[in-house]
TORVEX-25150 format. One line per field, with one value per residue (C-alpha): x, y, z; residue number from 1; residue in one letter. Coordinates in steps of 0.25 Angstrom, whole numbers, plus 5000, padded with zeros to 4 digits. Layout:
// TORVEX-25150
px = X ... $
py = Y ... $
pz = Z ... $
pos = NUM ... $
code = a ... $
***
This chain:
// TORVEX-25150
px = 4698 4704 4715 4708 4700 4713 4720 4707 4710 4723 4721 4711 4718 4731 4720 4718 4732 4733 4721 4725 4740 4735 4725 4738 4745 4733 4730 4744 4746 4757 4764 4754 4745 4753 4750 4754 4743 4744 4731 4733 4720 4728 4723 4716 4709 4715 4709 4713 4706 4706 4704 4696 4700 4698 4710 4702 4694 4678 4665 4658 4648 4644 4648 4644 4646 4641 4649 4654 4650 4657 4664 4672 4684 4681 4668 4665 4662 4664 4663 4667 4663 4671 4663 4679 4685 4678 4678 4693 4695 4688 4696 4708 4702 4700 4715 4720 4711 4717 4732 4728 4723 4735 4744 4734 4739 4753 4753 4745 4756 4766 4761 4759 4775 4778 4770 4778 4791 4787 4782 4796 4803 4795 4798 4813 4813 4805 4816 4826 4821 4819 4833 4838 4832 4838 4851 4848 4843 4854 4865 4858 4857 4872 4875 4868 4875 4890 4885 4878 4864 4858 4857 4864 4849 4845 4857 4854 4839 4842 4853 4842 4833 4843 4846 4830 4829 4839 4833 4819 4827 4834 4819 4812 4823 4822 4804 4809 4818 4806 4797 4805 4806 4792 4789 4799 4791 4777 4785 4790 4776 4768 4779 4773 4758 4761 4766 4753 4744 4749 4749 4733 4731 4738 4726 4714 4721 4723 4709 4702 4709 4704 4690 4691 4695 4682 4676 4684 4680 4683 4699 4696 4683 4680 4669 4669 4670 4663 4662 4669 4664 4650 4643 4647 4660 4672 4684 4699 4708 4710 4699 4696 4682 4680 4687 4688 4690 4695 4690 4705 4708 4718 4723 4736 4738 4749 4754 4765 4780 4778 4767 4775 4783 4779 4769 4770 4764 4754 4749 4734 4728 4714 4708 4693 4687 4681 4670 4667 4667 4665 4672 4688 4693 4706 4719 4735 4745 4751 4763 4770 4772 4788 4789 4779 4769 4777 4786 4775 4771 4773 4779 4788 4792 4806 4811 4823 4820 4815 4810 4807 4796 4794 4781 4779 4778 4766 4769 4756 4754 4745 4736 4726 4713 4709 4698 4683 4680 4668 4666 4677 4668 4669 4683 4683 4698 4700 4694 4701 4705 4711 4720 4727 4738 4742 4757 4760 4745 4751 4765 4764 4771 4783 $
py = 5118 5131 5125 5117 5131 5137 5126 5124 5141 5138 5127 5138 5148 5139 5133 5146 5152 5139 5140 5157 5153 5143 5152 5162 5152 5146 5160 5163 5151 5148 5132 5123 5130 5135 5129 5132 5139 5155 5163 5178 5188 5200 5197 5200 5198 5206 5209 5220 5231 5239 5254 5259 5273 5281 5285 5298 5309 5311 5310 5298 5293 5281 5268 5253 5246 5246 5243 5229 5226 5215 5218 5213 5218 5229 5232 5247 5251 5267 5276 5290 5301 5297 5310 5317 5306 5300 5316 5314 5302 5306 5318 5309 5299 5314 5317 5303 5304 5319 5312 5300 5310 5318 5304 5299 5314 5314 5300 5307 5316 5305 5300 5313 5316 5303 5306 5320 5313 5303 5316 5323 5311 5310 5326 5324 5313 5323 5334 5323 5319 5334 5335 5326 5330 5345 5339 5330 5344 5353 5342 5342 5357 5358 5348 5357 5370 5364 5359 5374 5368 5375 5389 5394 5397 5381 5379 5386 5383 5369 5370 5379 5367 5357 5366 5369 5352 5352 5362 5355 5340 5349 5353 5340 5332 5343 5341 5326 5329 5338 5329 5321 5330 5331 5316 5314 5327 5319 5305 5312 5320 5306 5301 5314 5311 5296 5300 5309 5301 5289 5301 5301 5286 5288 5299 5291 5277 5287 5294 5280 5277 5288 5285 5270 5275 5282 5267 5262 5247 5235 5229 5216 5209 5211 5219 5234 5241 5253 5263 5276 5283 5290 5294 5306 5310 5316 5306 5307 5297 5290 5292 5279 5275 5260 5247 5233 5223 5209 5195 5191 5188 5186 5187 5193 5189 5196 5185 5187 5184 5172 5168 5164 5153 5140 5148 5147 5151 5141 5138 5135 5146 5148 5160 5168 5180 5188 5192 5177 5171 5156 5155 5151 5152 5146 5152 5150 5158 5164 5174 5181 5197 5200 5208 5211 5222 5231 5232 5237 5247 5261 5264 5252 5250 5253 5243 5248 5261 5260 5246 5236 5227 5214 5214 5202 5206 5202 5196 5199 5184 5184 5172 5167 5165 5151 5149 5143 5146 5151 5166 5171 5182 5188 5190 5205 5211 5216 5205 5202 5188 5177 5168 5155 5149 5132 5133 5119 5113 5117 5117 5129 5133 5138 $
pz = 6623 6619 6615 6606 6600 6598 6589 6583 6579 6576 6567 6558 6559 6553 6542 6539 6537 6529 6521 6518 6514 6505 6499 6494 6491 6482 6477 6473 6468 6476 6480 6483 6475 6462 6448 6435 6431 6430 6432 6430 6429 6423 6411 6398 6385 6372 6361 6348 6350 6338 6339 6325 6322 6309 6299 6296 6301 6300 6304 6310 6299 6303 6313 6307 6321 6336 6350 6349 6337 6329 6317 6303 6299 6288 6292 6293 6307 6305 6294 6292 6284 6272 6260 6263 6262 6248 6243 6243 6236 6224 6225 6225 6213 6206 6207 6204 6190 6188 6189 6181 6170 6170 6168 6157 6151 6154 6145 6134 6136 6134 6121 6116 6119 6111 6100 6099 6101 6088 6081 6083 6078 6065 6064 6064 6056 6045 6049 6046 6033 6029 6032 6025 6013 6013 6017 6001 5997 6000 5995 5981 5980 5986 5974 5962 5968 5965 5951 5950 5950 5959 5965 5979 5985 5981 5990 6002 6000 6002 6014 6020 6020 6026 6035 6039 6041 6050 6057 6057 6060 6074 6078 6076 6083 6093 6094 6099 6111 6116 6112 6121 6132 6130 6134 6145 6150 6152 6158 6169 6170 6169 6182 6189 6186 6190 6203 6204 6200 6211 6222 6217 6219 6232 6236 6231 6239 6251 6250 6248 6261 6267 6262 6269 6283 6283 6286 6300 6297 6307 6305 6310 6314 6330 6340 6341 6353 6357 6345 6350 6336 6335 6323 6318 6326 6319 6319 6316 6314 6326 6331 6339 6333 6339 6341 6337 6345 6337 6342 6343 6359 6368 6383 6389 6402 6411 6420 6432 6427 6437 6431 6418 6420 6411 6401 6388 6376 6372 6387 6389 6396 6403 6407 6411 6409 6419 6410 6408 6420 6420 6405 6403 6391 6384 6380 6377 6379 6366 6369 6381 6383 6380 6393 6403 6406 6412 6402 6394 6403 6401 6413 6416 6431 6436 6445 6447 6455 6470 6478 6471 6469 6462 6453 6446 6431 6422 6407 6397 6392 6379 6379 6366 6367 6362 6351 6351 6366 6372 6375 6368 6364 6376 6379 6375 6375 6390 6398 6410 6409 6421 6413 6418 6412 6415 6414 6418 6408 6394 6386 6380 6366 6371 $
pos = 1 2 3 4 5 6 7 8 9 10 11 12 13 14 15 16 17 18 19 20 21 22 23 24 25 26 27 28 29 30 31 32 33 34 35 36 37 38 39 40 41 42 43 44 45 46 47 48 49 50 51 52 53 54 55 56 57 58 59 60 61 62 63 64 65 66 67 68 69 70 71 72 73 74 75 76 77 78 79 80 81 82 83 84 85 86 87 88 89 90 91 92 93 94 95 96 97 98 99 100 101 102 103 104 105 106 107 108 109 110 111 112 113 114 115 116 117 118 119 120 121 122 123 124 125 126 127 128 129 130 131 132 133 134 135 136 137 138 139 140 141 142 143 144 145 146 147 148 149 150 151 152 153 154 155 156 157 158 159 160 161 162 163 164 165 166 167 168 169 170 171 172 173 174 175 176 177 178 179 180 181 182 183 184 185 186 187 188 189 190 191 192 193 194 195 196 197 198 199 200 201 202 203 204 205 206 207 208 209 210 211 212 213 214 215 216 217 218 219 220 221 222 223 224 225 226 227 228 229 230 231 232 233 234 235 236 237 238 239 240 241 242 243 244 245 246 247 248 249 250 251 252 253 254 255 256 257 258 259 260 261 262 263 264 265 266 267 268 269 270 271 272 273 274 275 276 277 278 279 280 281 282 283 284 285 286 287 288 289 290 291 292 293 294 295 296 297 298 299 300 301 302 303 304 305 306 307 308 309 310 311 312 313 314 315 316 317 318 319 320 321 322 323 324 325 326 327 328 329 330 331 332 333 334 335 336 337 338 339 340 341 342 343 344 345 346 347 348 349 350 $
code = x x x x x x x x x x x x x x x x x x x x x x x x x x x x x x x x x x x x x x x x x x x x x x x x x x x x x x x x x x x x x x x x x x x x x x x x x x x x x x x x x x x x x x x x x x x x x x x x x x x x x x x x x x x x x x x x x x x x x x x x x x x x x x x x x x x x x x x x x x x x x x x x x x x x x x x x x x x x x x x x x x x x x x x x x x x x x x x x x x x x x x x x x x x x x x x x x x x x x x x x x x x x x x x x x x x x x x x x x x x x x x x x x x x x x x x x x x x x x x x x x x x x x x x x x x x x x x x x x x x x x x x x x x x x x x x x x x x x x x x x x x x x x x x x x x x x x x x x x x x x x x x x x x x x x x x x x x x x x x x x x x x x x x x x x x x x x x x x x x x x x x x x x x x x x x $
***
C-alpha cells in the first residue's frame, strides 16, 4: 500500500515538473510551442504634438478655445494685445508715404532738369546765331575800312560785338553741361530714394507681420490639449501657450533583434489597447528604425570596458494604423499598445 501512495506521489509531482516546464516553454514561446507570430507590449501610439508658442511679447487678451477642444487650421485660438503692434504699422505705412512723396519729387525734379537741358540748348543755339551775325557784321565793316568807308571805331564796335557772342555762345554751351550735371544729380538721387522707399515696404511687410502673430491661430486641424495660457498673463515669445494634437496616428513598437527575422514592411499586424480592452485593431508595418534605441540614447553603453553581458537589443518598428475602424477616436498619442506581428500569415513588401 505505501508503495502504491508513493508512486501515485511521484507520478504528480513528475505531472507537475512537466506541466511547469511546458508552461516556460509556452510562455517563452519556446519548441513545441513557438510560432511565427511576435507579440511585444513595449509599445505605443504616436501622434504630432504641436507646441503653440507666440513670436512676440504681450499681454493675454483673450483665449477662443477650451481643453480638448477640436479645432481647424487657421482658426484663432489666442489673441494678444496687438494696440502696439497696429500703432506701428501706421507709423511704418506713414514713412512708406513720406518716401513715396519724396520719389514722386525727385521725378518732378527730373522733368524739371530736362526741361533746363532743352532750355540751354535753345540758348546756345540763340548765342550761336547771334554769333554768327557779328562775325557777318565785323567782315563787312573790315571790308568798308580797306575801301575807307567806314570809321576805326565802326571797326572795333563791331569786333567788339563778335567777340561779345562768342562770349555769350561759351556761357550757353556751358548752362548745358550744368544743366547736365544737374539731371545726373537727381538719377542717382531717385536710385537712393528707390532704395529707401523698398526699406519702407520692407517695414510695413515686417510690421503687419508682427500685427498677425498677435493671433496664434491653429496650423493644422486637431484636439487641443490643456491650455497653459490665462487671461491676462504677460507672454514672450516662446512662451509655451497650448498644444495641438493632429488626427494623424501611428505606432512604434520596439521589438527584440531576435524578434525580427522574416518581418517586412507591409506585414499585417494586430494589436489592443489597454484603454480599450476587448477592442483589436488593424495595422501594417511601414518602415524600420536605422539603428536601435540605444544608439539614440544620450549615453550609449560601452561594452568594451569591464564584464560583459549580452542585452538583446530592441529595434523601434513604425506601424500604420489602418482606416475606417471602430474606435479610432480613442487612441490618443502615448497609449500603451500590445502588438502582434504574423511573420509566416503575410508576404510583405519587401
Amino acid at each position: 500500500m505505501a508503495k502504491k501512495i508513493f508512486h501515485f506521489k511521484t507520478l504528480i509531482i513528475l505531472a507537475a515538473g512537466l506541466a511547469g516546464a511546458l508552461l516556460v516553454l509556452y510562455a517563452w514561446r519556446l519548441p513545441p510551442f513557438d510560432s511565427g507570430v511576435e507579440v511585444t507590449e513595449n509599445a505605443y501610439i504616436r501622434g504630432r504634438v504641436t507646441l503653440l508658442a507666440p513670436q512676440l511679447s504681450g499681454y493675454v487678451t483673450d483665449i477662443a478655445v477650451r481643453d480638448f477642444e477640436t479645432v481647424r487650421a487657421g482658426q484663432v485660438l489666442v489673441r494678444i494685445d496687438d494696440r502696439i503692434y497696429a500703432r506701428r504699422l501706421e507709423q511704418a505705412e506713414a514713412e512708406l508715404a513720406g518716401r513715396q512723396a519724396a520719389l514722386a519729387n525727385a521725378d518732378q525734379d527730373r522733368l524739371a532738369a530736362e526741361a533746363r537741358i532743352a532750355s540751354a540748348k535753345a540758348a546756345v543755339d540763340s548765342a550761336q546765331a547771334a554769333l554768327t551775325r557779328s562775325r557777318a557784321d565785323a567782315g563787312r565793316v573790315d571790308a568798308l575800312i580797306t575801301r575807307g568807308a567806314a570809321t576805326r571805331a565802326a571797326a572795333d564796335a563791331a569786333h567788339a560785338a563778335r567777340d561779345q557772342a562768342a562770349a555769350a555762345l561759351a556761357q550757353a554751351e556751358a548752362a548745358v553741361e550744368v544743366a547736365k550735371q544737374d539731371l545726373q544729380s537727381v538719377i542717382v538721387g531717385r536710385g537712393t530714394l528707390d532704395a529707401a522707399v523698398e526699406a519702407a515696404r520692407a517695414a510695413v511687410r515686417l510690421a503687419r507681420i508682427d500685427l498677425d502673430n498677435t493671433r496664434i491661430t491653429a496650423p493644422v486641424d486637431g484636439r487641443m490639449g490643456e491650455i497653459g495660457v490665462r487671461l491676462g498673463q504677460y507672454v514672450t515669445a516662446g512662451t509655451q501657450l497650448a498644444a495641438i494634437v493632429p488626427a494623424d496616428r501611428w505606432i512604434i513598437a520596439n521589438f527584440k533583434e531576435t524578434q525580427l527575422s522574416g518581418m517586412r514592411p507591409g506585414q499585417p499586424v494586430s494589436f489592443t489597447v489597454d484603454a480599450l480592452p476587448g477592442q483589436s485593431f488593424r495595422g501594417r508595418i511601414e518602415r524600420f528604425s536605422p539603428a536601435t534605441g540605444s544608439e539614440f540614447a544620450v549615453l550609449k553603453p560601452d561594452n568594451a570596458t569591464g564584464n560583459f553581458t549580452k542585452v538583446a537589443q530592441r529595434l523601434p518598428v513604425r506601424i500604420a494604423i489602418d482606416h475606417d475602424q471602430p474606435a479610432l477616436d480613442g487612441l490618443a498619442p502615448g497609449l500603451s499598445v500590445v502588438v502582434r506581428v504574423d511573420t509566416e500569415g503575410g508576404a510583405g513588401r519587401g
